[in-house]
N, C-alpha and C positions, 0 to 999 in steps of 0.2 A: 507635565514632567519636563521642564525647561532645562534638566542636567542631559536628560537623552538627543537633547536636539542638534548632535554631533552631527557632523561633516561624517558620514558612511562612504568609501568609494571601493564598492566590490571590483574585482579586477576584471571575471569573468573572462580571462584570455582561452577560456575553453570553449566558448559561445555562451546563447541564451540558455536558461535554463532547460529549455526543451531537448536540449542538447545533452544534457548530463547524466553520466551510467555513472551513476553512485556506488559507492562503496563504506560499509560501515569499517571508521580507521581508529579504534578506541584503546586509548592509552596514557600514558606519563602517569606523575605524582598523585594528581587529581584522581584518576581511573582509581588508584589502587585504594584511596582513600573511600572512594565512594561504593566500590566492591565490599570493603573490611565492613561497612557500615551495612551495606543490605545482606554479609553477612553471605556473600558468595566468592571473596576472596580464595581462591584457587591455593591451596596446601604446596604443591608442587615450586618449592625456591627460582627453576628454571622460568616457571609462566610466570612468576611477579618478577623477576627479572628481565623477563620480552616485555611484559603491561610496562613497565616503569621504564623500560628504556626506547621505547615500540617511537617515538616520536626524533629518531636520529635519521640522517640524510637518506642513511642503506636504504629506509623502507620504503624512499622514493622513488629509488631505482627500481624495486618489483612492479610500481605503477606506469610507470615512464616505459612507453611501445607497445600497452596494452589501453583496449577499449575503456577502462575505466579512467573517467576526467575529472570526478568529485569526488573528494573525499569528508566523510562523517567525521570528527574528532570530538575530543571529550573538550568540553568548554567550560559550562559554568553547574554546581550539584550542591551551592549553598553551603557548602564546606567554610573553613577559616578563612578571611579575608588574605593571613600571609600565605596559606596554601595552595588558594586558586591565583592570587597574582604571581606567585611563582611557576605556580602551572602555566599561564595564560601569557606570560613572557618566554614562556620553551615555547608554547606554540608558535605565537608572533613568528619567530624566528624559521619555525616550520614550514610554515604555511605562506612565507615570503619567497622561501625554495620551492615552492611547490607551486606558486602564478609563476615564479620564472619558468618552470617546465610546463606551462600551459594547463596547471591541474588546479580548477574550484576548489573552495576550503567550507565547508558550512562546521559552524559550532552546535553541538549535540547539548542540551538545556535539559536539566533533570527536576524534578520538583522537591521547592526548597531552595533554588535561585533567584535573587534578585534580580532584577529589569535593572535598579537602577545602575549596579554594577556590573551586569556582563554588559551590556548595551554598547556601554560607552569603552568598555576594553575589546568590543568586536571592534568597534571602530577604528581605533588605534591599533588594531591588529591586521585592518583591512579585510575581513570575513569577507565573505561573497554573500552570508546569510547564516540564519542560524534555523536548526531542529529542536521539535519540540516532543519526549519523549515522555509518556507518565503518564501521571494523575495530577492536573494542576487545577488552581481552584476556579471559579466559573468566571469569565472575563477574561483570564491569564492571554488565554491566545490573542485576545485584540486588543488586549494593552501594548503587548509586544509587536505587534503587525502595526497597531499606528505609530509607535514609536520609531520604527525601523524607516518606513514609508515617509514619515518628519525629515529623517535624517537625511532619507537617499532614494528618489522613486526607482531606482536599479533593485533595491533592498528587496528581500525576498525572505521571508518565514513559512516554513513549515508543518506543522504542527502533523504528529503521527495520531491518527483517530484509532479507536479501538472499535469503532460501529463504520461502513460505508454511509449509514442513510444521512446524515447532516451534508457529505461530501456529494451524492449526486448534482444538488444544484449547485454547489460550489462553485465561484466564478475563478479561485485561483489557477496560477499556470500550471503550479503542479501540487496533486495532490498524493499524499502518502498514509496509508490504513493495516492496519496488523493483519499477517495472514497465518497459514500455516504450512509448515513443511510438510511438500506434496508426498503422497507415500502411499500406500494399499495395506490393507489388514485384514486377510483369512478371520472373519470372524466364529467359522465354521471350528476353526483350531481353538474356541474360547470356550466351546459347548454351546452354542448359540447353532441352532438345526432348527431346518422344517420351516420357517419362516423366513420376510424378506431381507432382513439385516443376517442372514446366513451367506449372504451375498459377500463378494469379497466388500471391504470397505474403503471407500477413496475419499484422501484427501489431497485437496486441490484449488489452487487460488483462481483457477479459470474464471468460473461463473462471477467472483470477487471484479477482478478487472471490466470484465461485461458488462457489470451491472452499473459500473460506473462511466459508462461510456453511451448514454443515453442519446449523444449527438453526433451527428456524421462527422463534427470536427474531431480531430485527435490528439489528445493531450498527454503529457506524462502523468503515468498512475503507479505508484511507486509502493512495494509491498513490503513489509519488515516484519522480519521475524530471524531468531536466534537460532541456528538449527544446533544440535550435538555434534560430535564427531564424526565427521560422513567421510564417504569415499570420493574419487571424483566425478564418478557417476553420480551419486546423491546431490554434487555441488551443480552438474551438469542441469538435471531434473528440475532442480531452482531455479535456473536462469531459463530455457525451456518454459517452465509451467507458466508464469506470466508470461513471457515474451510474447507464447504461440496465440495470448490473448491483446496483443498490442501495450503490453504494460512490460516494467523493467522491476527485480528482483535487488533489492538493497541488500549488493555483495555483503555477507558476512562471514569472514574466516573462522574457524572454531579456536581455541587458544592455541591445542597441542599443535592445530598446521603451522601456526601464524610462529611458535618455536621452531620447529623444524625449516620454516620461508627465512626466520633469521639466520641459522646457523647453515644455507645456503643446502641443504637436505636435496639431492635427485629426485625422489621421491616428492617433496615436497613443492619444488619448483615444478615438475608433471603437472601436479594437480591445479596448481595455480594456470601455468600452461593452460589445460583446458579451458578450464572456466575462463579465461583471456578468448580463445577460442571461440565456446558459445554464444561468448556476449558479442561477439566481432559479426560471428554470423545472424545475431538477430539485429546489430546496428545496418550490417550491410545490404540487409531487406527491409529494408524502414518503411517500404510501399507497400508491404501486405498489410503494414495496420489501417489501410484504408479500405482495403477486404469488408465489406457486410456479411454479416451472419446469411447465414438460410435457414430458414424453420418455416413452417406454414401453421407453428402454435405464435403468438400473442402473447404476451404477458405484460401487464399495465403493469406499471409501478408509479407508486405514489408516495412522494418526499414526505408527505405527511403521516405516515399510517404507522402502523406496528413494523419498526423496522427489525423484530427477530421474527414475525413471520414472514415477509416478505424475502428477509437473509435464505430461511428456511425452504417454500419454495424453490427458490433457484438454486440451492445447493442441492437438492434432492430432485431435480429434474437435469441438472448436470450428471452427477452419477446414475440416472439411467439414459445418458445417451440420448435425451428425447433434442431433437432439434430445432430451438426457439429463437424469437426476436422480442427485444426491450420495447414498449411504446412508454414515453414516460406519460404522463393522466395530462398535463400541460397542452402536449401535442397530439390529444385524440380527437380524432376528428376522421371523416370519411377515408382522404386521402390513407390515411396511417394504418386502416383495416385492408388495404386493398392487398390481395393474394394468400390473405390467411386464412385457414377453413377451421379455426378453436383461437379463443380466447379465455384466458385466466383472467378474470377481475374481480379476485372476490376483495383486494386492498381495497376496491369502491365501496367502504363502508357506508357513506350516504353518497350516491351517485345522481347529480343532478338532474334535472329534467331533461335536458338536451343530453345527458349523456345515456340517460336510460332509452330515450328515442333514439338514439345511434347503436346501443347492442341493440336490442330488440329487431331492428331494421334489417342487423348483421345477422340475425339468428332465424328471422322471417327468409332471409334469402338464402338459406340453407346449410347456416355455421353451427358451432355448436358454444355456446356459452356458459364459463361457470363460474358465478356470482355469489354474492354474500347475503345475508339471511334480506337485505331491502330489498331483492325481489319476492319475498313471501316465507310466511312459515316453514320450517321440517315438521312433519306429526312424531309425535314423543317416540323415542328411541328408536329414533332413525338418523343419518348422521347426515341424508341430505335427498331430495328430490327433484326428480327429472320430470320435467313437465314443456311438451311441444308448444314453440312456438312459430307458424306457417311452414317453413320448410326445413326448418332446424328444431335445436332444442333448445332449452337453457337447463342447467341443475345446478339449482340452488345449494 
C-alpha cells in the first residue's frame, strides 16, 4: 500500500501513550450521518444539533484543567467521500487546537472504512492515532497497524476487542476490550428465589482488567462501553470500577449531559466536575497499580483455551468475593505455586508432562487441585470427582 506510506507525525504534547485518560469525543457531520444509518439517530433536534456541532473550540475548554488528555473523535465510517472529507477537514482544524492545549487526538474508525483513505487524511490531519471500533473483516487490524507503523514508528492503533483472550498476550502498549457498566441487580425482585443467582447480581469490569494483567508490568488497559443516562454517581462508579483494578474507563458522556455541558447547565458542569475529580484521584495514585493481588487460590490461564470459559470463571469467582491470583500457563513452574494452597486448572485441557508432575507435586504437598477430565474419568452422572492425591487432593 505505497499511498499510505505518509509522513504520520503525532504530536503527542500529552506524553506517551501510557500517559492518556481518554475520553470518548464523537460528533460533527460524519457522527450524525453514521447514527441515521445504524438507525440510532436521536429524535431530539437539540442532540443533533450538540452531535453536529459538538466539534467547536467551547468543547475544548470542558477538557482543558481536567485529567482527561485524549480525546476519541469521529474519523472515518465509509460514508461519502464529500462527506467524510468535509468532516475530516472540521476535525483537522479541531484537533490542531487541541495539541495546542496539550490534548492527544485519536481518530474513531468504524467498519466500512477505507485504510486507504482515512490513513492518509490522519496524516494530514496530524492524528496521534487512530481507534478501531466494530466488526471488521479478518486482517483489518494489521493492515492498518502496519500501515500506520510505515508511516511513523510514534503511530499507535488501537483496535477495541470484544473477547480479552487474544489481548492477554498482546505485546501492544495499550490495549482497549468492551465492558460493562458496573451496576447490581436484586435478582430476587425478578422472581428468581431459593437458589444462587437469588444473589444480588454484579456487574463489573474488575476481574476484565485483572485478567489482562498477567505480568507484574503495568500497562494501559482501557475499557469501552456506552453507558445510558446516569447520574454522577453512576459516572463516578465508571471510572472507580476499572481504576480500583489498575485500568482506565473510556470517558463516555451520555448525549442529554453532553447538551446540557454545552448550553453551560450547573448541573451539568457538577457532574462533569466530578468525573474530572475521580479520574484526577486515580491518576494521582498511579503507584497502587503496582499493588499485587492477594489470594491463596491459583488460577492458570491459558491464551489458548475456551476463552468464554475461562471469561466465566473469573467473573463468577469475582462476584463471590473469593480472593485469587492470575498464573498465566507460560510461567508455570515451581516458583509461581509458591504460597497457594488451590488451584484452578481445568483450561489445562491437555496438560503436559512436566506440567502434570508440577500439580500433582503441588497436590502430594498438601494443595488442593481442580483439573480437567486429563486427570481421569467422572463415572456417568456425576459432574466430577475428588480423588487423594498424598497430602492433598485433586477433583477432577
Amino acid at each position: 500500500m505505497p499511498a499510505l506510506l505518509l509522513v504520520l507525525a503525532p504530536v503527542l504534547l500529552s506524553g506517551a501513550p501510557e500517559a492518556w485518560v481518554p475520553a470518548r469525543w464523537t460528533g460533527g457531520p460524519l457522527e450524525l450521518e453514521r447514527r441515521a444509518r445504524a438507525g440510532t439517530l436521536p429524535l431530539d433536534a437539540a442532540v443533533r444539533d450538540m452531535i453536529g456541532g459538538w466539534y467547536e473550540r467551547a468543547t475544548l475548554d470542558l477538557v482543558e484543567g481536567s485529567p482527561v488528555n485524549c480525546l476519541l473523535v469521529t474519523w472515518s465510517a465509509g460514508a461519502g467521500e464529500a462527506l467524510e472529507s468535509r468532516h475530516q477537514q472540521l476535525v483537522k482544524s479541531y484537533a490542531a487546537e487541541a495539541h495546542r492545549r496539550g490534548i492527544a487526538v485519536l481518530g474513531l474508525i468504524y467498519p466500512g472504512a477505507d485504510p486507504s483513505k482515512f490513513i492518509s487524511a490522519a496524516a494530514d490531519a496530524r492524528l496521534d492515532g487512530l481507534v478501531l471500533e466494530g466488526e471488521f473483516p479478518s486482517g483489518f487490524a494489521g493492515v492498518v497497524t502496519r500501515a500506520m507503523l510505515a508511516a511513523s514508528r510514534s503511530a499507535i492503533v488501537i483496535p477495541i476487542a470484544k473477547s480479552p483472550a487474544k489481548l492477554r498476550a498482546a505485546p501492544a502498549p495499550v490495549i482497549a476490550v468492551e465492558g460493562v457498566p458496573p451496576s447490581a441487580r436484586n435478582l430476587a425482585d425478578m422472581g428468581i428465589r431459593a437458589a444462587p443467582s437469588s444473589e444480588p447480581w454484579i456487574q463489573s469490569n474488575i476481574w476484565l482488567v485483572r485478567s489482562l494483567r498477567l505480568s507484574g508490568a503495568w500497562r494501559p488497559v482501557w475499557i469501552s462501553y456506552q453507558p445510558g443516562p446516569g447520574t454522577a454517581a453512576d459516572y463516578a462508579r465508571s471510572v472507580a470500577d476499572a481504576a480500583v483494578a489498575g485500568g482506565r474507563w473510556i470517558v463516555t458522556l451520555d448525549d442529554d449531559l453532553r447538551v446540557k455541558l454545552r448550553s453551560a447547565d450547573a448541573g451539568a458542569l457538577a457532574t462533569w466536575k466530578r468525573i474530572g475529580a475521580c479520574l484526577r484521584f486515580a491518576e494521582e495514585h498511579a503507584e497502587w497499580r503496582r499493588f499485587a493481588p492477594y489470594g491463596r487460590l491459583g488460577i492458570v490461564v491459558d491464551a489458548a483455551a475456551d476463552p468464554g470459559m475461562t471469561d466465566e470463571y473469573l467473573t463468577l469467582i469475582a462476584r463471590r468475593q473469593v480472593p485469587y491470583r492470575l498464573i498465566a500457563r507460560s510461567q508455570l513452574d515451581e516458583a509461581s505455586l509458591l504460597g497457594f494452597h488451590a488451584l484452578l486448572a481445568t483450561e489445562l485441557a491437555r496438560p503436559t508432562p512436566r506440567e502434570q508432575k508440577l500439580l500433582a507435586a503441588f497436590a502430594e504437598d498438601g494443595g488442593l487441585v481442580v483439573a480437567g477430565p486429563a486427570w481421569g474419568g467422572v463415572p456417568p452422572g456425576k459432574s466430577c470427582i475428588e480423588r487423594p492425591v498424598g497430602k492433598g487432593r485433586v477433583v477432577v
